[in-house]
Each structure stands twice: as structure tokens, then as C-alpha cells.
C-alpha positions as CSV (number, residue, x, y, z in Angstrom):
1,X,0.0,0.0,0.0
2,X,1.2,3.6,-0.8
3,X,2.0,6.3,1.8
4,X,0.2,8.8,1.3
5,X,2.0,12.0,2.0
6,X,1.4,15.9,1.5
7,X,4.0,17.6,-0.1
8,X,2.8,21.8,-0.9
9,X,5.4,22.1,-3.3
10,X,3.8,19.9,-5.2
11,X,0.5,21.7,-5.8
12,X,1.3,25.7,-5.4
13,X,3.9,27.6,-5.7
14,X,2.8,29.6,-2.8
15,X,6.1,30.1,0.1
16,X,6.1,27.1,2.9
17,X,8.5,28.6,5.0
18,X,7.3,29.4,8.3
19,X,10.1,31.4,9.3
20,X,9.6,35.1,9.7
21,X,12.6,37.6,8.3
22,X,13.6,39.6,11.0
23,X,11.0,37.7,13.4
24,X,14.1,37.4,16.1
25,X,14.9,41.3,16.0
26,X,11.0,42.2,16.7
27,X,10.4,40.4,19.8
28,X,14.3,42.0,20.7
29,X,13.1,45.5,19.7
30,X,9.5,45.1,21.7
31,X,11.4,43.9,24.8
32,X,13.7,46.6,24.8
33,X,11.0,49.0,24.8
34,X,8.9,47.4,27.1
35,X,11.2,45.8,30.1
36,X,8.7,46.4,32.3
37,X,6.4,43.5,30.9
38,X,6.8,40.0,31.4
39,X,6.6,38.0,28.3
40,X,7.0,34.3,29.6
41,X,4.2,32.1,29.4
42,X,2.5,31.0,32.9
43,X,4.3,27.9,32.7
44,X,7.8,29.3,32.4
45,X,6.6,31.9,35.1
46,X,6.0,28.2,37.5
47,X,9.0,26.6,36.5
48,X,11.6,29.8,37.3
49,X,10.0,30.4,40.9
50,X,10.3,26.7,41.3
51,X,13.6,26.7,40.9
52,X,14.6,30.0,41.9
53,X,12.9,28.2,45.4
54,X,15.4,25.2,45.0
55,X,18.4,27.7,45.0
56,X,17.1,29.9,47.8
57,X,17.2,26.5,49.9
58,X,21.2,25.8,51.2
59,X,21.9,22.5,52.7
60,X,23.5,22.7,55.9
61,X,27.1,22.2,55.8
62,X,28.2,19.2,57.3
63,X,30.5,19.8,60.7
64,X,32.9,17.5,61.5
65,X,33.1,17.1,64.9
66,X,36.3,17.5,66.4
67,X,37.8,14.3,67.6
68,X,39.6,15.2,70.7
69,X,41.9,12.4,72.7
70,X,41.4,11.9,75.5
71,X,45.2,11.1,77.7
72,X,45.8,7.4,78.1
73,X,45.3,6.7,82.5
74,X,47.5,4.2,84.0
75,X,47.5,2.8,86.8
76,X,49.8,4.1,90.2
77,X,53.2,3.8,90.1
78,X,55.0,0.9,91.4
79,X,56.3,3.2,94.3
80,X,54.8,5.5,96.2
81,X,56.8,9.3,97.0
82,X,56.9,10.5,100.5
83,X,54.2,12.5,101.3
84,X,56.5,15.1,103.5
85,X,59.7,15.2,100.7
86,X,57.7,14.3,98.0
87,X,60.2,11.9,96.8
88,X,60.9,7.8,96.6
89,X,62.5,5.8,99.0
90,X,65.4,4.4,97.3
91,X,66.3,1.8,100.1
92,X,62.7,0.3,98.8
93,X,64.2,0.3,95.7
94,X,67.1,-1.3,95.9
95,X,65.2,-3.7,98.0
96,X,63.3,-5.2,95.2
97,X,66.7,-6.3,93.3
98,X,68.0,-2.8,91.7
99,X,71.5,-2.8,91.5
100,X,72.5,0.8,93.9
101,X,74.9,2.2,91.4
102,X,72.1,1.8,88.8
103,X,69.7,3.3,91.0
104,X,72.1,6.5,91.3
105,X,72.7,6.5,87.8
106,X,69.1,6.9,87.4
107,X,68.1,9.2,89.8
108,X,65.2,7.1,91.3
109,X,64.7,9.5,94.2
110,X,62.3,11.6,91.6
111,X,59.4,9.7,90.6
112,X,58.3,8.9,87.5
113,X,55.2,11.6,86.4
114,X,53.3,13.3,83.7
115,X,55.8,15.7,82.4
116,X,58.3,12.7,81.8
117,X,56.2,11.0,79.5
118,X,54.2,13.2,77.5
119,X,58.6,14.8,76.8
120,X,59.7,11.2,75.5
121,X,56.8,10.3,74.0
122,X,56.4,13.4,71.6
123,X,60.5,12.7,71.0
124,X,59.9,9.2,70.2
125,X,56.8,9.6,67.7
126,X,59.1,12.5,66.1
127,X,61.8,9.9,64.9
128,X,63.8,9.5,68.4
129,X,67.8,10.7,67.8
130,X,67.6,10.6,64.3
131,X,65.3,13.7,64.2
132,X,68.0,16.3,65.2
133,X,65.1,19.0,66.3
134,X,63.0,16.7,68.2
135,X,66.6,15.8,70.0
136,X,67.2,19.7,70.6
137,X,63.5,19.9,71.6
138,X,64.0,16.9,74.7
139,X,67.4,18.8,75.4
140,X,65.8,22.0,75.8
141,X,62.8,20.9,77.4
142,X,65.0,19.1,80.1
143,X,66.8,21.6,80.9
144,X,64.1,24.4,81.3
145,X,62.1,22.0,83.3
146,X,64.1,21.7,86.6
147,X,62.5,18.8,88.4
148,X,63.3,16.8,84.5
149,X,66.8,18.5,84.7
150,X,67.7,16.9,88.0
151,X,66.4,13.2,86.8
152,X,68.3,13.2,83.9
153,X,71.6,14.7,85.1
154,X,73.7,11.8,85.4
155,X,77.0,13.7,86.5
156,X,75.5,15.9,88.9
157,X,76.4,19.2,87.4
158,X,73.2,20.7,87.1
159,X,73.1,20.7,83.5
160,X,71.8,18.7,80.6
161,X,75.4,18.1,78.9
162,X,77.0,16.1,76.8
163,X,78.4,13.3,78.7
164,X,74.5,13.1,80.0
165,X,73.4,12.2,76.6
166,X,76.4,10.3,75.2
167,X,78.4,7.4,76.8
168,X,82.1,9.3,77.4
169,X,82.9,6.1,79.6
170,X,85.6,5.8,77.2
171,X,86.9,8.8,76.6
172,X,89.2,9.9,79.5
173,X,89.0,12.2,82.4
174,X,85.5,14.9,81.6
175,X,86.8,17.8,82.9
176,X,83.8,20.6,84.0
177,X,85.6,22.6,80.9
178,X,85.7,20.0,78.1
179,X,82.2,19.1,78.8
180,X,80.9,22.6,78.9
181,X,82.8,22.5,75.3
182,X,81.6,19.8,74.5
183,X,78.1,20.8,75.0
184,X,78.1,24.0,73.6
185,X,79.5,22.4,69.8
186,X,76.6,19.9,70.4
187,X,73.7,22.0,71.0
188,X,74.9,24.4,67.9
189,X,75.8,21.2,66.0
190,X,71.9,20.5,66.5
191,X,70.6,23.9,65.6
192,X,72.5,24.0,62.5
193,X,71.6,20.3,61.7
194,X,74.9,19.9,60.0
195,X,76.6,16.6,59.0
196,X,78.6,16.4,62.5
197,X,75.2,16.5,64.2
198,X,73.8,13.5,62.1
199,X,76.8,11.3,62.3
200,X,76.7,11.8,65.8
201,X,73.4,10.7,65.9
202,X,73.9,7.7,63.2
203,X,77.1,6.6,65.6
204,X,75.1,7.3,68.6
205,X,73.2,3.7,68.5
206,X,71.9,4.1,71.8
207,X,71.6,7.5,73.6
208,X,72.0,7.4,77.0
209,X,68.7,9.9,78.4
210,X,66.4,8.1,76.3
211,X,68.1,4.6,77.6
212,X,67.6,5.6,80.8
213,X,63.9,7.2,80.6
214,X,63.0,3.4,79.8
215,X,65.1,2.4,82.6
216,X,63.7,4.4,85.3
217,X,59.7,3.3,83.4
218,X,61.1,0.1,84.1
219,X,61.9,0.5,87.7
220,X,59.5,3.1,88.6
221,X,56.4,3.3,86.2
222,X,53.1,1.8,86.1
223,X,53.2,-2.0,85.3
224,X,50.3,-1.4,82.2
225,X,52.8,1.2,80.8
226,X,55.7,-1.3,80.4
227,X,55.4,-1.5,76.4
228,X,58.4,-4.3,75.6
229,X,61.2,-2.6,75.9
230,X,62.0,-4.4,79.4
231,X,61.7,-8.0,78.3
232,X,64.1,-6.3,74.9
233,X,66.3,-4.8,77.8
234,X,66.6,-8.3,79.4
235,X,67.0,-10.2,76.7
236,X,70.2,-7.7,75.4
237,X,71.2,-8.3,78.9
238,X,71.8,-12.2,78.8
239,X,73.2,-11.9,75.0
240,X,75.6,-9.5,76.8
241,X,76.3,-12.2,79.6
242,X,77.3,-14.9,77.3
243,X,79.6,-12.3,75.3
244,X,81.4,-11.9,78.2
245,X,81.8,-15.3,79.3
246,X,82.8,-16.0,75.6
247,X,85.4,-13.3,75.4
248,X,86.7,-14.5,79.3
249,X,87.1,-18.1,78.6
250,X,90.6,-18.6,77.3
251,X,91.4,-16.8,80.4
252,X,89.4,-18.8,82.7
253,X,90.0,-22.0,81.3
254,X,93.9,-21.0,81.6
255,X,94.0,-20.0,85.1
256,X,91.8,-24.0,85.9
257,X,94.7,-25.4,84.3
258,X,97.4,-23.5,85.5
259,X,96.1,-23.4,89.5
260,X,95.2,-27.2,89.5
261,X,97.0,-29.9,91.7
262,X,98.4,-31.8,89.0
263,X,100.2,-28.4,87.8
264,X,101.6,-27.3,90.9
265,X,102.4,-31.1,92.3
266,X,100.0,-31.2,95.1
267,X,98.0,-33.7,93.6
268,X,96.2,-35.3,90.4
269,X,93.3,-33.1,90.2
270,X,94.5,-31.9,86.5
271,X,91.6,-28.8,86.7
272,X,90.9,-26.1,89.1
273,X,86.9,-25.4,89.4
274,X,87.8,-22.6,91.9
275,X,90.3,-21.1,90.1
276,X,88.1,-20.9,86.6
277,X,85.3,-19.7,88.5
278,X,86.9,-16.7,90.7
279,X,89.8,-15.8,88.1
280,X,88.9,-11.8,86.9
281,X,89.7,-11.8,83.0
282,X,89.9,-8.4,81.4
283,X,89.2,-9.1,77.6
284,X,85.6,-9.0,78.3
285,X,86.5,-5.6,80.5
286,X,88.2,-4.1,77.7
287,X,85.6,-4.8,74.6
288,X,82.6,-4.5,76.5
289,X,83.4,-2.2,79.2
290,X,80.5,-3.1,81.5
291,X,81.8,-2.6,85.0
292,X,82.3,1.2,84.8
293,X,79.1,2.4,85.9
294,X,79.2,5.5,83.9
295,X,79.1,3.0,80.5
296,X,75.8,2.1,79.1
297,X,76.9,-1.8,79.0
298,X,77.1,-1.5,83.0
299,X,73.3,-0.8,82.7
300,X,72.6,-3.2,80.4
301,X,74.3,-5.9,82.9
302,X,71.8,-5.0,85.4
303,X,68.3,-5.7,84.1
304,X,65.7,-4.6,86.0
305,X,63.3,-8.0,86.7
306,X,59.8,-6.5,87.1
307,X,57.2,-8.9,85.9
308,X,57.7,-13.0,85.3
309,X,58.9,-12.9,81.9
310,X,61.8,-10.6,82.9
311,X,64.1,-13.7,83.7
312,X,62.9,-15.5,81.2
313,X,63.6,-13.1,78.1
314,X,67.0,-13.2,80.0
315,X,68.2,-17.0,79.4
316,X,66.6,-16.9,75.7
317,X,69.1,-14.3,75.1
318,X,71.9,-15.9,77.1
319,X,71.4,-19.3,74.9
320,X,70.2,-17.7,71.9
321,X,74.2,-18.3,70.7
322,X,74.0,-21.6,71.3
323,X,70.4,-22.1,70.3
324,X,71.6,-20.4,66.5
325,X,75.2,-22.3,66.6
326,X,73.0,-25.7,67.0
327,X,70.6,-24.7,64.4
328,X,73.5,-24.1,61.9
329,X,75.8,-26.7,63.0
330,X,73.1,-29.6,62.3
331,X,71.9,-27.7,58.7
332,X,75.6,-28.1,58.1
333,X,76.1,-31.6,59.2
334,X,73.3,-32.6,56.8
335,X,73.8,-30.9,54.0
336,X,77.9,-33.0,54.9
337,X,76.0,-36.1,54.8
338,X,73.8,-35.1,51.9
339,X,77.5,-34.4,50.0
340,X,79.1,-37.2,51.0
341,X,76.2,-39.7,49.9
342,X,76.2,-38.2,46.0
343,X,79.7,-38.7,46.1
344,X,79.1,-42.2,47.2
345,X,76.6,-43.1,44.8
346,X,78.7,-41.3,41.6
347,X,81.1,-43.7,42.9
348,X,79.7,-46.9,42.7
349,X,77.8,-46.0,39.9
350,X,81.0,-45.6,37.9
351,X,82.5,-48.5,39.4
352,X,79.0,-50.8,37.9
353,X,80.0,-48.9,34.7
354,X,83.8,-49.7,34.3
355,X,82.8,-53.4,35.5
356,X,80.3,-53.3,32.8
357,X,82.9,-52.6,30.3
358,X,85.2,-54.8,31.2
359,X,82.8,-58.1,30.9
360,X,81.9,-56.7,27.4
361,X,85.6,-56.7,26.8
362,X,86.0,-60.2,28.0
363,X,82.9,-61.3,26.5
364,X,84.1,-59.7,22.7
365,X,87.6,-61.1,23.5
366,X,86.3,-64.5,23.7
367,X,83.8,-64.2,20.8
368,X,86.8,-63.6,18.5
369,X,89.1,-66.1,20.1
């Protein structure tokens, strides 16, 4: 079926075009003249308020509210001050198993507060030593704070100094001058975070303030607050015991022989317990230098044992040599074994082989024969 469809040009030559010339520049002209009129239809009028309505209407910005932590509570301290002095008794300390020089060292008498950890815990978040201003920061903060100042002034000079940060056990007589010297290249050393500051703290494994913040935590702080590093101190502690014995051995062992009654013809006792046992080597002295009590290895060799696992983390790392020397030595001894039974096995295949050979050699020889 056809479509029937209506085309004008077709039948008249009368102008379809519906648009107007110079239509646009009318209804311009007419609005110009008139601004006062609205031209929009009803509907357009409806639609604009609308959303002239939609606009007028803001949503209400959304307000974050402000998060604000609250400061972590622990429990009391492990001692209690004296309510008169206001300070710890440090025959109670030393009571529960603190070694007295250590207790000196680390000023005990002050107890452990507020002010001490919020100070170590903004240095440690900041990096620790490695962060040269969060290390001027703790210095200055220390030493503007005077109760702080007096826990952490190991020499007694009423200054935070070098030798109170560093361990100068080793080097020579501290004069008041040389460590006021010292001191004053250290702090500008640290406000001019030059290389000299950072290879001092790179060298610097383990400062000596910090070490003994954790130290007097250990002794004095809340049990809940204890956060590992005194079952890592005890642990370092018995790894440091059997260095010792290690590096005193050959002396020990020496002096057993040397004092028994076989040697000095009293008797046939060929080894002297006693004498192994009492005789003072100085190797271990000299490399580790734990019995001067102004070295960090003399705290180290004086753990603090708080809670159960103290002693234990003590022994792992007094026998974790031994426990890693066992572990290697029977990895070796197989892998021995291992080599020594493809060597076997090459070997007596290639002695089958050559006795193979040397039948088929008899066996041609008497073929031809």
C-alpha cells in the first residue's frame, strides 16, 4: 500500500517557509521597549520560581566534629613518694633487686610523672635521635624544666650536657671545661643540623637519656605502661652475659689449668673449678666495658626483673648463641651427609659402569678367540 504523503510544493507555488525575516529582531526591539512586561508564558513563570525556590534553599554544611583524645590513664606507680619530701624511697628500691649504682645513675629518688612521658613520648613519635630537632627539643625541654633537669643529670652538674646524653665512659677524664665545650658544639651542632650532628646521631646507637627514661619506666612506672622494651632490655642483657663469658674463657679456662694440683704437684686433680670460677679476666673488660658504671653496658648488665617474663627473656638471650650455633651446625652436618652420599653413589655407579665394560671386553675377547 502507498504512503500517502502531502507535499505543498507539489501543488502551489505559494512560500512554505514558516520562518519570519527579521521575526528574532521584533520580539528583541518590543522587549527593549517594554522591560517592564513579562513575556514568559504561565508555565515558564511556574517553573523559574520553582527553581529559583530550589536555590534559595542551602543544605547545611556538614560539621565534623572535632575528635579530641582523650590522655591514656594508668595505673599508680610501682612506688609510692613520701608524702612530707615528696620523693621515693630508694632503700625500697634497691630492696626489690635494683642494682644501687644503677639506681644512682638513674636518679630514682624523683618519681616517674606526667611531664616525663608526655617529653619522650612526643621525641619518640618525632623519629627519636635521628630527628635532630626533636633531639634539641627533649634537650631544651630538660633543661628548662628543673624537676626533669635533676632526673636526667647523670653527673651531677646541674646541666643537661654532653656526657648526659652520650656514653664518654671511654673517653678519659670529663673535665667541667671540656664538657661545657663539648656541650656548647653539640647543641649548635643540632641547631644547624649539619653533617657532624647526624653522624653523631647515626654513631650514637643508643643514647643514653632516652636509655635511661625506659630504665627508670622500668623500675618506677606503672606495670600497664611497660610496652616491651624491658623484656628487649633483658633479653640484650643475657646476650651481653654470654659475650662476656665467651670473650673470658681462654682466660678462665687457663687459670683451671694453671692453678690445679696436677700443675703445681700437690695432687692429680689436672683442673681447678675454683680457680676458673673466681679468676677476673679483662678481655671482656676491655671490649665491652660493662663494669664502669658510667658505661651504658654496666646498665645493660643490670636488668631490671619486674614482671615474670623478665628472667625468662634473660636466658633466651643468654642461649640464643647456642640455640643459632645448634641450628647451623646440624643444617651443616646434613647438607655433609647429603654431599658425602652423591659422592658415594657417583662412585659406585662408575664402578658398575667400568665393571660393565670390562665383561663386554672379556665377552668380545672370547667371541673372536
Amino acid at each position: 500500500m502507498d504512503e500517502l504523503e502531502f507535499n505543498i510544493d507539489t501543488v502551489s507555488n505559494t512560500d512554505a517557509n514558516l520562518e519570519v525575516e527579521g521575526y528574532q529582531e521584533q520580539v528583541e526591539d518590543i522587549q527593549s521597549r517594554y522591560p517592564e512586561e513579562d513575556y514568559r508564558t504561565p508555565e515558564q513563570q511556574e517553573l523559574d520560581a520553582a527553581a529559583q525556590e530550589d536555590t534559595s534553599i542551602q543544605e547545611p554544611t556538614a560539621v565534623t566534629p572535632e575528635v579530641v583524645e582523650e590522655p591514656e590513664t594508668f595505673s599508680p606507680n610501682r612506688f609510692q613518694e613520701d608524702p612530707n619530701t615528696g620523693m621515693v624511697n630508694v632503700e625500697e628500691v634497691i630492696a626489690t633487686g635494683i642494682d644501687p649504682t644503677l639506681a644512682q645513675m638513674a636518679n630514682v629518688q624523683y618519681q616517674y610523672d606526667d611531664d616525663e612521658r608526655q617529653a619522650f613520648e612526643k621525641y619518640n613519635k618525632a623519629g627519636g635521635d635521628i630527628n635532630l630537632e626533636s633531639t634539641l627539643e627533649l634537650v631544651t625541654t630538660l633543661q628548662n624544666n628543673p624537676l626533669l633537669r635533676a632526673k636526667y643529670d647523670r653527673n651531677g652538674d646541674g646541666q643537661i650536657s654532653f656526657s648526659d646524653w652520650f656514653d664518654v665512659s671511654r673517653m678519659g677524664e670529663m673535665t667541667p671545661e671540656r664538657d661545657a665545650q663539648l656541650t656548647q658544639e653539640w647543641i649548635t651542632s643540632l641547631q644547624n643540623k649539619d653533617f657532624k650532628a647526624r653522624l653523631g646521631a647515626i654513631a650514637n646507637l643508643q643514647p643514653m637519656i632516652p636509655y635511661y627514661h625506659q630504665r627508670r619506666k622500668g623500675i618506677l612506672g606503672p606495670e600497664d605502661e611497660l610496652d616491651g622494651e624491658q623484656a628487649r632490655g633483658s633479653f640484650v642483657s643475657g646476650l651481653q652475659q654470654t659475650t662476656g663469658d665467651f670473650l673470658s674463657g681462654f682466660e678462665k679456662v687457663t687459670a683451671g689449668f694453671a692453678q690445679s694440683e696436677k700443675a703445681l704437684g700437690t695432687g692429680d686433680d689436672w683442673f681447678n673449678e675454683d680457680a676458673f670460677e673466681t679468676k677476673d679476666a679483662k678481655l671482656d673488660d676491655i671490649i665491652l666495658n660493662h663494669k664502669n658504671p658510667e658505661s651504658l653496658a654496666y646498665a645493660i648488665a643490670n636488668p631490671t626483673n619486674r614482671v615474670w617474663s623478665d628472667p625468662i627473656m634473660f636466658e633466651l638471650g643468654r642461649y640464643s648463641p647456642a640455640i643459632a650455633a645448634s641450628f647451623f651446625l646440624s643444617c651443616f652436618i646434613n647438607n655433609y651427609k647429603r654431599w658425602w652420599c652423591i659422592k658415594i653413589c657417583w662412585f659406585s655407579h662408575f664402578c658398575s659402569f667400568n665393571n660393565l665394560g670390562n665383561r663386554n671386553n672379556s665377552n668380545e675377547y672370547i667371541y673372536r678367540s
